[in-house]
Backbone atoms as SQL, in Angstrom:
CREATE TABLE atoms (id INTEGER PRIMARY KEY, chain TEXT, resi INTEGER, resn TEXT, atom TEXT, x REAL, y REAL, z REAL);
INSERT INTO atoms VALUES
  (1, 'A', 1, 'UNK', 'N', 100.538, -55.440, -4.745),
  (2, 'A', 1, 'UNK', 'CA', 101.075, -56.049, -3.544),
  (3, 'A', 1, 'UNK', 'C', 99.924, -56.672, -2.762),
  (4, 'A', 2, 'UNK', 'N', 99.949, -57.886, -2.019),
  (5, 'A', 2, 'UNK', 'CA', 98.788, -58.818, -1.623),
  (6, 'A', 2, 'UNK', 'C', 99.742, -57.949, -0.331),
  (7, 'A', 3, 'UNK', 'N', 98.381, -58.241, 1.237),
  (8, 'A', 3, 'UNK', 'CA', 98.651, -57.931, 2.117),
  (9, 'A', 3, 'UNK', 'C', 98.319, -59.014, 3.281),
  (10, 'A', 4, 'UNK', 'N', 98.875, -59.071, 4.347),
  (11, 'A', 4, 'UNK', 'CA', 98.886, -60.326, 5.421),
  (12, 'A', 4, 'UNK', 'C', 97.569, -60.038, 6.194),
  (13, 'A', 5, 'UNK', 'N', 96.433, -60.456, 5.090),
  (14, 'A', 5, 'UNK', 'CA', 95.064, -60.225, 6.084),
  (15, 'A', 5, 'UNK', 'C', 94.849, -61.843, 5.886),
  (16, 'A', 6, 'UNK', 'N', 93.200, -61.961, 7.101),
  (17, 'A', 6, 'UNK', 'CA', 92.712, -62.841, 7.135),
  (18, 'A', 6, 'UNK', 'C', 91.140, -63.045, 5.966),
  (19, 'A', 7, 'UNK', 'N', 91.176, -63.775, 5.323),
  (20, 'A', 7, 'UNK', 'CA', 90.177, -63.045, 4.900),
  (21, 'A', 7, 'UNK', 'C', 89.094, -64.378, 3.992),
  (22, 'A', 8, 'UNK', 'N', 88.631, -64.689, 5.322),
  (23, 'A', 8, 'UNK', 'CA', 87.816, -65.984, 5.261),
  (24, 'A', 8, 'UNK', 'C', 86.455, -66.041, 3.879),
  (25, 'A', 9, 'UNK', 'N', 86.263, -65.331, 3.583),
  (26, 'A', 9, 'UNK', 'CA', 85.246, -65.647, 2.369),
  (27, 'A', 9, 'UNK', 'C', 86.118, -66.329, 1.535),
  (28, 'A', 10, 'UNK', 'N', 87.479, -66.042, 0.981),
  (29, 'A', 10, 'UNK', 'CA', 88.257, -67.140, -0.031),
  (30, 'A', 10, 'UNK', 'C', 89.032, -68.101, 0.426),
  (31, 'A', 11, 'UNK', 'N', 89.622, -67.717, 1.842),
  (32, 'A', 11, 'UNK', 'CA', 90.840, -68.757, 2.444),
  (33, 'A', 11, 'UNK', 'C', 89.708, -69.544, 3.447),
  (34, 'A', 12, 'UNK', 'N', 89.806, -71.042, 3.659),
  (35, 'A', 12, 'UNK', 'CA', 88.917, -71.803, 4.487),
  (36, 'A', 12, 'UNK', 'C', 89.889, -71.711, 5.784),
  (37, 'A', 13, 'UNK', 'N', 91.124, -71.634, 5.127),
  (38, 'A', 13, 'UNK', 'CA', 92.105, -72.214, 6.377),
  (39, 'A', 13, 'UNK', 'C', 92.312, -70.549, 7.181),
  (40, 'A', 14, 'UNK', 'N', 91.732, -70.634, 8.458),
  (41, 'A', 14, 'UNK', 'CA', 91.904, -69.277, 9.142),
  (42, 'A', 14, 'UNK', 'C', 93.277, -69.052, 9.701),
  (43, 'A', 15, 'UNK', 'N', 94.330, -70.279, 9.580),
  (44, 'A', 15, 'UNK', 'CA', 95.553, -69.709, 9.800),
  (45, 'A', 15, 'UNK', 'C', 96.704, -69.113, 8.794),
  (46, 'A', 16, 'UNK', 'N', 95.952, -68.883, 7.680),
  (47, 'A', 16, 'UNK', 'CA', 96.851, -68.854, 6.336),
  (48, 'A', 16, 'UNK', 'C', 96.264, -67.204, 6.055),
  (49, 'A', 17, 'UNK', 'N', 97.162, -66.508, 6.242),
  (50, 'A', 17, 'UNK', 'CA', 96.996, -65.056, 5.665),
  (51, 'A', 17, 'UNK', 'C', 96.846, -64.742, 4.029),
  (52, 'A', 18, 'UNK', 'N', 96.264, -64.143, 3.702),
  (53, 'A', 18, 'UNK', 'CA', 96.192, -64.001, 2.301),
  (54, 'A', 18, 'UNK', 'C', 97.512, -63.570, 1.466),
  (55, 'A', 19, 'UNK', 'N', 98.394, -63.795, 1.721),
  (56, 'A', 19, 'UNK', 'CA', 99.700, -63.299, 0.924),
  (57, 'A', 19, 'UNK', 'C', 100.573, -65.041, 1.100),
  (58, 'A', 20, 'UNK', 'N', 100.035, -65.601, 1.295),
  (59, 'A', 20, 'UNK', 'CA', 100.403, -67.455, 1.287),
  (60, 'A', 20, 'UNK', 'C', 99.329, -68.314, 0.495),
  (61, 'A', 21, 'UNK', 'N', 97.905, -67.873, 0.796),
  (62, 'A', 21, 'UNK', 'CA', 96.710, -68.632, 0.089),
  (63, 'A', 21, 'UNK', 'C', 96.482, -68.506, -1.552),
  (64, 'A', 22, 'UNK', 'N', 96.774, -69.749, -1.975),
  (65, 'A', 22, 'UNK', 'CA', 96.491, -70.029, -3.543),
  (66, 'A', 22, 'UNK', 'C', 95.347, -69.279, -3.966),
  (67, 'A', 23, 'UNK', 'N', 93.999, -69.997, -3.091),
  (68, 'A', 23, 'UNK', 'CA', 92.782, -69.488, -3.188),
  (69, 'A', 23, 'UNK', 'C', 93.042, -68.016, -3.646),
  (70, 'A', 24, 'UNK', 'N', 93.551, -67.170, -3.153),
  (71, 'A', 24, 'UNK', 'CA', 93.618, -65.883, -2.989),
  (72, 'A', 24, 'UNK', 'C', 94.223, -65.046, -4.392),
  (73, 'A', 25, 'UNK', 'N', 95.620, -65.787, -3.914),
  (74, 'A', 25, 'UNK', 'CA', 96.636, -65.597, -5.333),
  (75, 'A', 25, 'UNK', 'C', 96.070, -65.762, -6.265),
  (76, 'A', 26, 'UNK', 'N', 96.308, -67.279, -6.728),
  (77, 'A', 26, 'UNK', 'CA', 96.007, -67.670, -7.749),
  (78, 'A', 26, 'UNK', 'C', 94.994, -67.633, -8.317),
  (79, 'A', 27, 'UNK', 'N', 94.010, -68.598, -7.586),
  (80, 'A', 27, 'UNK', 'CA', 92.649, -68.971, -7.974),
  (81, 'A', 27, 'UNK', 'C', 92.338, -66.980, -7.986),
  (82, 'A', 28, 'UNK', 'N', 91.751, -66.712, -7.285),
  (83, 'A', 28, 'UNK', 'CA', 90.791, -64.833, -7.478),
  (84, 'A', 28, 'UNK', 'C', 91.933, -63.972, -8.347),
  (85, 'A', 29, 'UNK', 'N', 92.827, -63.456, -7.565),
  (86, 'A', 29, 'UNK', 'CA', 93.737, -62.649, -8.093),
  (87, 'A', 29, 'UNK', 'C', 94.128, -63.145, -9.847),
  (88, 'A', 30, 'UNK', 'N', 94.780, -63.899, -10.105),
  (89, 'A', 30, 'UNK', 'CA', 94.881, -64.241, -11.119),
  (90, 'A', 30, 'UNK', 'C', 94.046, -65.167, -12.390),
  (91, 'A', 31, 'UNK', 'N', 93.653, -66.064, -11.775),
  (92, 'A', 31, 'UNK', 'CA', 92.516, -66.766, -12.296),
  (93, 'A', 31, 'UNK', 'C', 91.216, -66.355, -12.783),
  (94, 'A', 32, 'UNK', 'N', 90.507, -65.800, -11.470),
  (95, 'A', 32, 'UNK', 'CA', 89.565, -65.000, -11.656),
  (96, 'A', 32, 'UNK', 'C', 89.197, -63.246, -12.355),
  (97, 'A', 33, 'UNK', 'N', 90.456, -62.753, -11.476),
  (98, 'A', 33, 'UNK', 'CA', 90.241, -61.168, -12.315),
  (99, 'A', 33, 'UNK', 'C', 91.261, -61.115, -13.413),
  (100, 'A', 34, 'UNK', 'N', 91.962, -62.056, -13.493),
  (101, 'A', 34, 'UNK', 'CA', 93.157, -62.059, -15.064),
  (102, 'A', 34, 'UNK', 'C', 93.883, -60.991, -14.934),
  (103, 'A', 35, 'UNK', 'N', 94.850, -60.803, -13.283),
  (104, 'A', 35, 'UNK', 'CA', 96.288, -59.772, -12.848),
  (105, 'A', 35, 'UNK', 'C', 96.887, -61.168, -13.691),
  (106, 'A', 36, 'UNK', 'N', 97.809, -60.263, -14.187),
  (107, 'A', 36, 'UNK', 'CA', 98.783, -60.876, -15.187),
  (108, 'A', 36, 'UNK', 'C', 100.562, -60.605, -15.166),
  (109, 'A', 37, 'UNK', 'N', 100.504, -59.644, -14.015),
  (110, 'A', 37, 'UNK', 'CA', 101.889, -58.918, -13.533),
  (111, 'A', 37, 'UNK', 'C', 102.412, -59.747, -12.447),
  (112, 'A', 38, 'UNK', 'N', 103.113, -58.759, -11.859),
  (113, 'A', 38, 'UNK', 'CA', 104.093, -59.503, -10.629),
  (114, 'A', 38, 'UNK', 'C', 103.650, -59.376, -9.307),
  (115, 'A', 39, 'UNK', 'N', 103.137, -60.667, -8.560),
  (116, 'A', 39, 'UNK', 'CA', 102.640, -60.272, -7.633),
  (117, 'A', 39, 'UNK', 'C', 103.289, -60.412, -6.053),
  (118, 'A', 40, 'UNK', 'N', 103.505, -59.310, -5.363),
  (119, 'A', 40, 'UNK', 'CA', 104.597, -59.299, -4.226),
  (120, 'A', 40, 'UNK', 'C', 104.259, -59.257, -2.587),
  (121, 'A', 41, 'UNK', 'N', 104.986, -59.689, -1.435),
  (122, 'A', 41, 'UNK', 'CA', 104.168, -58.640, -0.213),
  (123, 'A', 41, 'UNK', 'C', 106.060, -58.272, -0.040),
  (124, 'A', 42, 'UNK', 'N', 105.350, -58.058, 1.544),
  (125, 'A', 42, 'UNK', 'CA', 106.808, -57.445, 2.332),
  (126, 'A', 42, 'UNK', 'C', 106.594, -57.929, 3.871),
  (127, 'A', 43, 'UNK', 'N', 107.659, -58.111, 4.513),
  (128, 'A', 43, 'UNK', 'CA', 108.040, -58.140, 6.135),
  (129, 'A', 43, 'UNK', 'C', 106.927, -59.287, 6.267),
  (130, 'A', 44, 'UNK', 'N', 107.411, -60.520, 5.627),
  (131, 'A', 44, 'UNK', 'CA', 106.738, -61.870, 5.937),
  (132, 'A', 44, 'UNK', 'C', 107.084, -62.281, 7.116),
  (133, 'A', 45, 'UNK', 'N', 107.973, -61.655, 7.513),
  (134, 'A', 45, 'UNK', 'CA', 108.557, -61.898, 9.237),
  (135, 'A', 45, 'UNK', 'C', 107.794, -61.361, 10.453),
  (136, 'A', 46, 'UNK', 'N', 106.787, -60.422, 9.925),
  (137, 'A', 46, 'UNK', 'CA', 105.724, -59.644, 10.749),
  (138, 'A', 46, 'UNK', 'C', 104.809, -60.541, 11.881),
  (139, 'A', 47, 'UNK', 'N', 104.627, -62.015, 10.912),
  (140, 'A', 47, 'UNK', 'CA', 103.967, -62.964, 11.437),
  (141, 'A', 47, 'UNK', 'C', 102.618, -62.783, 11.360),
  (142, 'A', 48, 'UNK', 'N', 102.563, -61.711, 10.700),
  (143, 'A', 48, 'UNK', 'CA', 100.163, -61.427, 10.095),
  (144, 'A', 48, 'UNK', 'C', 99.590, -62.714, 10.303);
C-alpha cells in the first residue's frame, strides 16, 4: 500500500502526494525495485 506523503527527493511537484506520483509508482516502486503486484492506498478523500 503507497501512502499520502510528501516526499520530495522523487516527486518535484510538492503538491502531488506520493500515492498519485508516477515518479513514485511507477518509475521507483515498480521500475526501479521490480514490485510486480497490486499496488493500492485508501481514504483518497483525506486530502494528504
Amino acid at each position: 500500500m503507497v501512502a499520502h506523503l510528501a516526499v520530495p527527493a522523487f516527486e518535484k511537484n510538492k503538491n502531488l502526494p506520493s500515492t498519485l506520483s508516477k515518479a513514485i509508482v511507477t518509475d521507483l516502486l515498480k521500475g526501479q525495485m521490480g514490485f510486480k503486484g497490486l499496488v493500492f492506498t485508501d481514504a483518497l478523500n483525506m486530502k494528504g
